[in-house]
C-alpha positions in Angstrom: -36.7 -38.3 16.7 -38.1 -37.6 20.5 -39.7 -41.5 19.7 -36.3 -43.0 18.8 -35.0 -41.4 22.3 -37.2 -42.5 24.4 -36.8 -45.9 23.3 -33.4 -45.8 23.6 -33.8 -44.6 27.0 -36.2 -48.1 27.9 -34.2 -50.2 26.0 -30.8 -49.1 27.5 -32.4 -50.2 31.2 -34.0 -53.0 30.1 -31.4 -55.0 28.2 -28.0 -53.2 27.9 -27.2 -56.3 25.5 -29.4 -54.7 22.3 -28.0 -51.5 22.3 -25.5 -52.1 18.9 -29.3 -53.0 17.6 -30.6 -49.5 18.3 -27.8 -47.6 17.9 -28.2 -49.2 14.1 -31.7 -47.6 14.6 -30.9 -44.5 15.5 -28.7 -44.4 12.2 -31.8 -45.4 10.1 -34.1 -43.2 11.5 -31.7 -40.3 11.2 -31.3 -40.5 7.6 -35.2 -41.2 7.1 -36.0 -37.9 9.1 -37.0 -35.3 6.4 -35.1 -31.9 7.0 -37.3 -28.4 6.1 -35.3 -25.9 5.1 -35.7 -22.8 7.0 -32.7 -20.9 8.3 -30.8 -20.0 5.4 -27.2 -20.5 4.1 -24.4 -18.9 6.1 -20.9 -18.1 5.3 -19.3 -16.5 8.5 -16.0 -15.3 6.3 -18.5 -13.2 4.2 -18.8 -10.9 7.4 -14.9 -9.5 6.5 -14.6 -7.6 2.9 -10.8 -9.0 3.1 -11.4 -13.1 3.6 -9.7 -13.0 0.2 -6.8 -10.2 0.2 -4.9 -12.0 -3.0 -7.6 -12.4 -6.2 -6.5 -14.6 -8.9 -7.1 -14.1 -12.6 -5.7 -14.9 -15.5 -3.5 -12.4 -18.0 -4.1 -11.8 -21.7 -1.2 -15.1 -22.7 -3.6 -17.1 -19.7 -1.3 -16.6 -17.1 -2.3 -16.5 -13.2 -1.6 -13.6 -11.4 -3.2 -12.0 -8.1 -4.2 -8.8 -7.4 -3.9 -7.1 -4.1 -7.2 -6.3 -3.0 -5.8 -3.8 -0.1 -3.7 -2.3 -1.5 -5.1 1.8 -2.4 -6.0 3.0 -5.6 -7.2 6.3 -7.6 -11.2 5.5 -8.1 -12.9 7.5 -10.3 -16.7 7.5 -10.1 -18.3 5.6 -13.7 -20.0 8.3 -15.5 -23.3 7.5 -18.9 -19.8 7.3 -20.7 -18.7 4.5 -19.8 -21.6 2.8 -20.0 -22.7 1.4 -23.5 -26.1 -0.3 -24.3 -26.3 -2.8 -27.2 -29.7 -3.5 -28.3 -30.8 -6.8 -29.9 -34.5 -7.2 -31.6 -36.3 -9.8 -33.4 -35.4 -7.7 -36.6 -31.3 -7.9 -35.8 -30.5 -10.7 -34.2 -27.0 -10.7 -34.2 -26.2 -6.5 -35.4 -27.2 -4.3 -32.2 -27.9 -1.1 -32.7 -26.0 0.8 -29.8 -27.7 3.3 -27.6 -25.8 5.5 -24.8 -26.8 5.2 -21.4 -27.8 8.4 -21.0 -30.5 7.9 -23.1 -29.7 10.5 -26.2 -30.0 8.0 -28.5 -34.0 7.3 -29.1 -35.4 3.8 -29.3 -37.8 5.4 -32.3 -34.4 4.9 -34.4 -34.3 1.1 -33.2 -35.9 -2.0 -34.0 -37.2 -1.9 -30.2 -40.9 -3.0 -29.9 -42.6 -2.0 -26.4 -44.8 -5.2 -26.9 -42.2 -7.5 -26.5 -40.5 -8.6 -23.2 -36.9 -7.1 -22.1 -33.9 -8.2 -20.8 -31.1 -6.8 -19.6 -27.5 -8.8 -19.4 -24.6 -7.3 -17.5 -21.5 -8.7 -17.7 -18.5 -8.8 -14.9 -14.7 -8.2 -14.7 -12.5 -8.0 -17.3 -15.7 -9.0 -19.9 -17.3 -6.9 -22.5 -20.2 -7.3 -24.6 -19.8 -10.3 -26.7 -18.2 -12.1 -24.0 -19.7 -15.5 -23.1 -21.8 -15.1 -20.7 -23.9 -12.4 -23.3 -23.8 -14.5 -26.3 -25.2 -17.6 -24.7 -27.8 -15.9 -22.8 -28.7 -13.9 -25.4 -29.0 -17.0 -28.0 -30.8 -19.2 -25.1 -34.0 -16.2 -25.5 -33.9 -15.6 -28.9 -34.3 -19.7 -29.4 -37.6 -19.9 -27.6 -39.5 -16.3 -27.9 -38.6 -12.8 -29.5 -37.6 -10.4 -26.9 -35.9 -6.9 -27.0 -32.2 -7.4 -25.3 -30.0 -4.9 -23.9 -26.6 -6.0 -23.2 -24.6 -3.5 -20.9 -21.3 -3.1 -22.0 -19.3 -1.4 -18.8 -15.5 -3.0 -20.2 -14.2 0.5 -20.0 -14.0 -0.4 -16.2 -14.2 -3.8 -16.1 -11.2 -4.8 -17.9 -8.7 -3.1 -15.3 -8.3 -3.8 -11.6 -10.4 -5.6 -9.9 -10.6 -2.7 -7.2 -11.6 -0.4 -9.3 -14.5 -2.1 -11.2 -15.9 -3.7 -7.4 -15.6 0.2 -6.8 -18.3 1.4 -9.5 -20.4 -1.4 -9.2 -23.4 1.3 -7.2 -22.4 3.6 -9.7 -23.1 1.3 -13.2 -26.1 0.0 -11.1 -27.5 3.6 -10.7 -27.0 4.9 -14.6 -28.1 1.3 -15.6 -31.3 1.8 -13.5 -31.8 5.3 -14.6 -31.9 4.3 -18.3 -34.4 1.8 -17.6 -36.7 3.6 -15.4 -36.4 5.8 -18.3 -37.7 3.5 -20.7 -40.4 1.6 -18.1 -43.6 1.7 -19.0 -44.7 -2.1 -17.3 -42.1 -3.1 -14.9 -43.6 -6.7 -14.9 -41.7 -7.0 -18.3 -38.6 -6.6 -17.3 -35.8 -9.1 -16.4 -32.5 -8.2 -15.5 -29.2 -11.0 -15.3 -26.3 -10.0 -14.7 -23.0 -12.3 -13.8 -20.6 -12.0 -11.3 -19.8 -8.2 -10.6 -22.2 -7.4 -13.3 -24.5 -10.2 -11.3 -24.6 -7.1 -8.5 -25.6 -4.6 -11.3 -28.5 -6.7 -12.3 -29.7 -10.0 -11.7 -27.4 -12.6 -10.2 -25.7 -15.2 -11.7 -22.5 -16.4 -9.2 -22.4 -12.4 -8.0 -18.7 -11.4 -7.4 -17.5 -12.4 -3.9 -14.4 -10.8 -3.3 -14.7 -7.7 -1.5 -18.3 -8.0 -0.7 -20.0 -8.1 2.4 -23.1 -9.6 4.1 -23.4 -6.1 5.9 -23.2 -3.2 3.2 -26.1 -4.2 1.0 -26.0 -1.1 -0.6 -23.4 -2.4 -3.2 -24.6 -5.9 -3.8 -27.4 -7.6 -5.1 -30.4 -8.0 -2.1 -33.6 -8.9 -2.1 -34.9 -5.2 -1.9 -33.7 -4.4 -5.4 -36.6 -6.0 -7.5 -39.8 -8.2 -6.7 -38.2 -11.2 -6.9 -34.3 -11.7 -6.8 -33.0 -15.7 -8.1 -29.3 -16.2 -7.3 -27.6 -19.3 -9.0 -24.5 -19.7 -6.8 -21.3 -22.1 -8.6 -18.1 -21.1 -7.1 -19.3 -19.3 -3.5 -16.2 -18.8 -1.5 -13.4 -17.7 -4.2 -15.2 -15.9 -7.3 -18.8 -16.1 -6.0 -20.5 -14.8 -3.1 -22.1 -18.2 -1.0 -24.4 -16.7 1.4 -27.8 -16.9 0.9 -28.7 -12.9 -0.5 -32.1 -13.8 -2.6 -35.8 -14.5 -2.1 -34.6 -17.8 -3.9 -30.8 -19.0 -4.0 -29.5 -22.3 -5.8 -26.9 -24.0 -4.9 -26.4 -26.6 -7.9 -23.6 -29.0 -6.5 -23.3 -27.3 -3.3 -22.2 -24.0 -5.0 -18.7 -24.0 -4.5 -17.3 -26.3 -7.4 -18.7 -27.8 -10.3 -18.1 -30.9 -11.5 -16.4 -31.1 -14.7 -13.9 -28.2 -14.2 -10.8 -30.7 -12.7 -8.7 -29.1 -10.1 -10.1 -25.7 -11.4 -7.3 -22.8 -9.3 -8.6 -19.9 -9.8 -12.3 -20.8 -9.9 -12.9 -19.6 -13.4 -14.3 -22.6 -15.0 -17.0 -23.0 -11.7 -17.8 -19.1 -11.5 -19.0 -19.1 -15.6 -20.9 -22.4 -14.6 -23.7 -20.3 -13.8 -24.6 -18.8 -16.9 -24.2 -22.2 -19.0 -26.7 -23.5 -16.4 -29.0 -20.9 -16.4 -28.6 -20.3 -20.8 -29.5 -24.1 -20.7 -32.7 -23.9 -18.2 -34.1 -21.4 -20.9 -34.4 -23.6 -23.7 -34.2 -27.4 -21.7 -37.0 -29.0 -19.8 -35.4 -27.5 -16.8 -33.2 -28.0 -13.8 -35.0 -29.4 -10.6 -34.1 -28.6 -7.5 -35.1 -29.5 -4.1 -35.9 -27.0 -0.7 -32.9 -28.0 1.0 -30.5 -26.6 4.0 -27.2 -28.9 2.3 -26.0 -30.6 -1.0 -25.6 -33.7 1.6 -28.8 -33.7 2.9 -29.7 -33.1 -0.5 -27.7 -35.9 -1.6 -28.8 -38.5 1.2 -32.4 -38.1 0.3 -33.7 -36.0 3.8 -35.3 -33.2 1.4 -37.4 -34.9 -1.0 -40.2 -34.5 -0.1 -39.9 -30.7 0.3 -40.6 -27.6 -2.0 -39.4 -28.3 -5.8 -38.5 -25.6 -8.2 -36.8 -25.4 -11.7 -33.9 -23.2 -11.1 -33.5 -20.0 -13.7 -36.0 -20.6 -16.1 -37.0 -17.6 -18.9 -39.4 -16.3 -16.5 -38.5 -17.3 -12.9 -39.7 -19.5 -10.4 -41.3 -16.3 -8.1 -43.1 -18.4 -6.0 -39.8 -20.3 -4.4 -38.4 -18.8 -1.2 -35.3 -20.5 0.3 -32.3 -22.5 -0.2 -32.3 -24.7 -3.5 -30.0 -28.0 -4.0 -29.7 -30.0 -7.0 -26.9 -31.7 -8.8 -25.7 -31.4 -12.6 -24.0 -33.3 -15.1 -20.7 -32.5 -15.6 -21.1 -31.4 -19.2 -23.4 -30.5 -21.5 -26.5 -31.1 -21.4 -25.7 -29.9 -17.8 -29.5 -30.8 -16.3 -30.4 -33.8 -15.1 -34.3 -33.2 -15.0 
């Protein structure tokens, strides 16, 4: 660009006349410019822990209703109790056999086989279990390798005020780490996802925004909590967290809305967007995505020939660093190669 200036500069003195002609030049040369990606993405409003005070959600008959994120309640700290641990093998696919997170209950009395890899899928609010976001992740592994896979069931918390499950999040994080440090004997086989406030647990699919901060890290998802941290982001700014808080972060579609989900209120149809395209990168030929510092300079064409990587993946792309763009379809197959 210092080129495209200084010829402005000469042509400006020497023929005022054929300036529309360079201003059109500028305008080429400005889109043709590639753009590195190297300060990463930014959300000012994440700075204040009350950007959203009002949290929609929706009631057992699908109702909205909001929440008052300010307004005080009784916390109690989550105790092994209220953490259950449902374990799925090669030999039970679809039965678990259910261990307590205090780790009473032995693995010897499991199909668990210490030769296999393990993952670990936490769910978010008002989920349990064999809510969506386990059963697809869990069926995307078992389709393409045999694996052992905890699911961590924390709905004894989870499906009550919002406050209160943002509240335990460090606490469920601690006894979930405790059982696996407990269980560890090669740290290199273990991968943890997690999804929304169970995406600050473990892993990070579209980790919960509301109420989170850029400046406590000591309740959300960072990169200091594993040797590589991925973050898919699909509805940063309502249900999601948008900052950049990874050694990688995607951003399919910019990250805020997904196509496919209409007007989409309450953000619920984006925020699970992130688990259908991660379950999908498992088992499809995978989800490319450019080194990028915006979907529209994604879009206009300024990144291409930066850093690629597959976002999600069964085993992670540990070698990206950075800001991630890509777009999707707007329904299954969601990738677009």
């Amino acid at each position: 660009m210092k080129v495209t200036i200084a010829l402005i500069a000469v042509l400006a003195v020497a023929c005022p006349a054929i300036m529309k002609v360079t201003i059109a030049l500028i305008a080429v040369l400005a889109v043709a410019c590639p753009v590195k990606s190297g300060s990463r993405h930014y959300d000012p409003k994440e700075e204040d822990p009350l950007r959203i005070r009002y949290l929609p959600a929706l009631d057992a008959n699908g109702n909205i209703y909001y929440e008052d994120l300010q307004q005080e309640v009784a916390v109690s700290r989550a105790s092994t109790s209220d953490v259950k641990i449902y374990l799925y093998t090669p030999n039970n696919l679809d039965t678990p056999s259910v261990l307590a997170s205090d780790g009473s209950v032995s693995l010897s009395s499991t199909n668990f086989d210490a030769s296999l890899p393990i993952f670990f899928v936490t769910h978010g609010w008002n989920n349990n279990y064999e809510s969506d976001i386990n059963v697809n992740v869990k069926a995307a592994i078992q389709a393409v390798t045999n694996a052992n896979i905890f699911v961590v069931d924390w709905s004894s918390i989870t499906n009550g005020l919002y406050t209160v499950s943002y509240s335990n999040v460090q606490s469920v994080g601690q006894i979930v780490g405790d059982y696996i440090y407990s269980i560890m004997t090669n740290s290199s086989q273990f991968h943890l996802v997690g999804h929304s406030l169970g995406g600050h647990v473990s892993g990070s699919l579209d980790p919960a925004g509301p109420l989170f901060t850029l400046g406590n890290t000591e309740n959300r998802v960072d990169p200091s909590d594993a040797s590589f941290v991925q973050v898919i982001h699909t509805n940063g700014g309502l249900l999601g967290f948008g900052s950049a808080i990874g050694h990688a972060d995607y951003y399919p579609n910019g990250g805020s809305s997904q196509p496919g989900c209409g007007l989409d209120l309450i953000g619920t149809c984006a925020h699970s967007r992130a688990y259908y395209y991660y379950s999908e990168s498992i088992i499809s030929s995978g989800f490319t995505s450019y080194n990028c510092d915006s979907l529209s300079n994604y879009n206009n064409g300024r990144c291409n020939d930066n850093t690629r990587s597959l976002m999600g993946q069964l085993y992670v792309d540990t070698s990206a660093n950075g800001d991630y763009y890509l777009n999707t379809n707007s329904e299954s197959p969601y990738s677009q190669g």
